[in-house]
Residue, then its C-alpha position, 0 to 999 in steps of 0.5 A: x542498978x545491976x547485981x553481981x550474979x546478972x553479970x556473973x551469968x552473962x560473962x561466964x557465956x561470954x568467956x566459955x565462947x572467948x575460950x572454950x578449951x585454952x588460949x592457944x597462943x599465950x599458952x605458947x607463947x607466954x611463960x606463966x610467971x609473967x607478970x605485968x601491967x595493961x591500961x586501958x585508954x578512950x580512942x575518942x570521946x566518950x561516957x565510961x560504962x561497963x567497969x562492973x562487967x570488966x572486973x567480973x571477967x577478969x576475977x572469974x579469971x584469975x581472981x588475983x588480978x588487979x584493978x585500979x580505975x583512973x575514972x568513974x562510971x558515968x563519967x565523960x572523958x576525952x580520947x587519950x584518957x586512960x580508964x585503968x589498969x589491970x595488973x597480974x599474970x600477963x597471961x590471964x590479962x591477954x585471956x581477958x582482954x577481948x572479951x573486957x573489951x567487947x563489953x567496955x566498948x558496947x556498953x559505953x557506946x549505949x552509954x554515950x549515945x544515950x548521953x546525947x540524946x538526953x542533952x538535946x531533950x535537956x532543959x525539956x521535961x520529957x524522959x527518955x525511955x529506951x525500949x525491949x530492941x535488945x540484944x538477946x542474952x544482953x538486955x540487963x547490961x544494955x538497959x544498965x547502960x542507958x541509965x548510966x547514960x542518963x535515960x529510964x528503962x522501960x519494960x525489961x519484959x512482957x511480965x512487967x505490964x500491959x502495953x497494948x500494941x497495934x498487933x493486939x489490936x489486929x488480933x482482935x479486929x479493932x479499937x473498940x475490941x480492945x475497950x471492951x476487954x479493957x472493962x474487965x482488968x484489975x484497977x491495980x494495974x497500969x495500961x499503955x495503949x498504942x495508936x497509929x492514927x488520930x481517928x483511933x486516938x478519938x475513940x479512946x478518948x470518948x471511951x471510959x476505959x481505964x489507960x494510964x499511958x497513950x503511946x502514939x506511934x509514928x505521927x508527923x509532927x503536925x499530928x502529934x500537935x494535934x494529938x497532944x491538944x486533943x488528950x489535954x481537952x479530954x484527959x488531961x492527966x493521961x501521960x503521953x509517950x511517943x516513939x517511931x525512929x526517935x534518933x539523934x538525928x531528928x529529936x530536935x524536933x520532937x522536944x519542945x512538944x514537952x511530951x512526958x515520954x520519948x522511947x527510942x530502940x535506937x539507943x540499944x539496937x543500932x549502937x555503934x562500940x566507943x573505940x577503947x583499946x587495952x596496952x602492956x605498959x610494963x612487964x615483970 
């Protein structure tokens, strides 16, 4: 799901931030054949996610460190659950721990959130789609960690293909523009259009043009009802894919419309850290 070397770039960012000369203090204070072992243990419940990120920023400190994990990646756990150990130079686990745990914490966050949302769409057919509302820099761990979670990425990025938006349809003075140019694209390629209204919709639909995935943006409920039957009597094997403050809080409602899609920036831009935190057991 994720390479090595995709980690190995962002971790490295993350550790010439965390420590771009020395670790002033453990330089100070901690002789240098100290040796130990540290758990890590879940403050609350949550989705494990980030083990991968975790063994990077320790090898890339001192490859001699080691780790035993206790769970899987995935895995639901209670709070007091420990996740692991890390054994070595006490020195080089202190270097490391704020930054393994910035992103343990982060990543299982999305990870969790997402596991949520996901069970309320349960036993519903829609797929949960998480969107390009990343942080900078962070975007491949993020979309990793919603599959890890139990959704499906969307696009990683505007290369990825033709998602037509309300501000393409701006640019170009209306719907019908956009139709127009439409005609003229590669029949290899995929076509999302998004909508912001019902009278739009009507004017795809009586059009020839070529959509594989209508995106209806921001409807009321009742409207979404509406839309749905409308696509169904026209183009019925038109996917549909919905978005607009889709959050835990209000997918409820959305479910049981069966819409093929639900996209949610929610689950990566508006996360809050699982409480997860790294204890000295013993030292040597």
């Amino acid at each position: 799901m994720i390479e090595k070397w995709q980690i190995r770039k962002i971790v490295e960012i993350a550790l010439s931030e965390d420590i771009p000369f020395t670790d002033i203090t453990s330089e100070i204070l901690i002789p240098p054949n100290l040796n130990g072992r540290a758990f890590f243990i879940a403050k609350e419940d949550l989705v494990v996610c980030g083990k991968p990120v975790v063994e990077e920023v320790f090898n890339l400190l001192d490859p001699e460190i080691k780790i035993v994990w206790q769970v899987e990646e995935g895995a639901e756990i209670k709070a007091k659950t420990k996740l692991g150990f890390v054994e070595g130079k006490i020195h080089s686990i202190l270097k490391g721990e704020r930054v393994a745990l910035n992103f343990l914490q982060h990543l299982s966050g999305i990870a969790t959130y997402t596991r949520k949302l996901v069970k309320k769409l349960s036993p519903y057919c829609s797929i949960l789609l998480d969107t390009r509302k990343t942080i900078p820099g962070l975007r491949i761990l993020q979309k990793y960690a919603v599959k890890v979670g139990g959704g499906k990425n969307h696009r990683f990025s505007l290369s990825d293909g033709i998602l037509i938006k309300d501000n393409h349809i701006k640019a170009l003075g209306g719907i019908q523009e956009v139709i127009n140019k439409l005609a003229n694209l590669p029949h290899y390629l995929k076509v999302e259009i998004e909508v912001k209204s019902l009278e739009e919709l009507k004017i795809l639909l009586e059009s020839k043009a070529k959509i594989d995935v209508i995106l209806l943006d921001n409807f009321s409920l009742e409207d979404l009802k509406k839309a749905k039957k409308l696509i169904k009597l026209k183009k019925p094997d038109l996917k549909i894919e919905i978005s607009g403050g889709v959050n835990l809080e209000n997918i409820e409602k959305f479910k049981e419309l069966e819409i093929d899609y639900i996209s949610s920036g929610a689950l990566t831009h508006s996360i809050k850290a699982v409480d997860i935190t790294l204890k000295i057991e013993n030292i040597y």
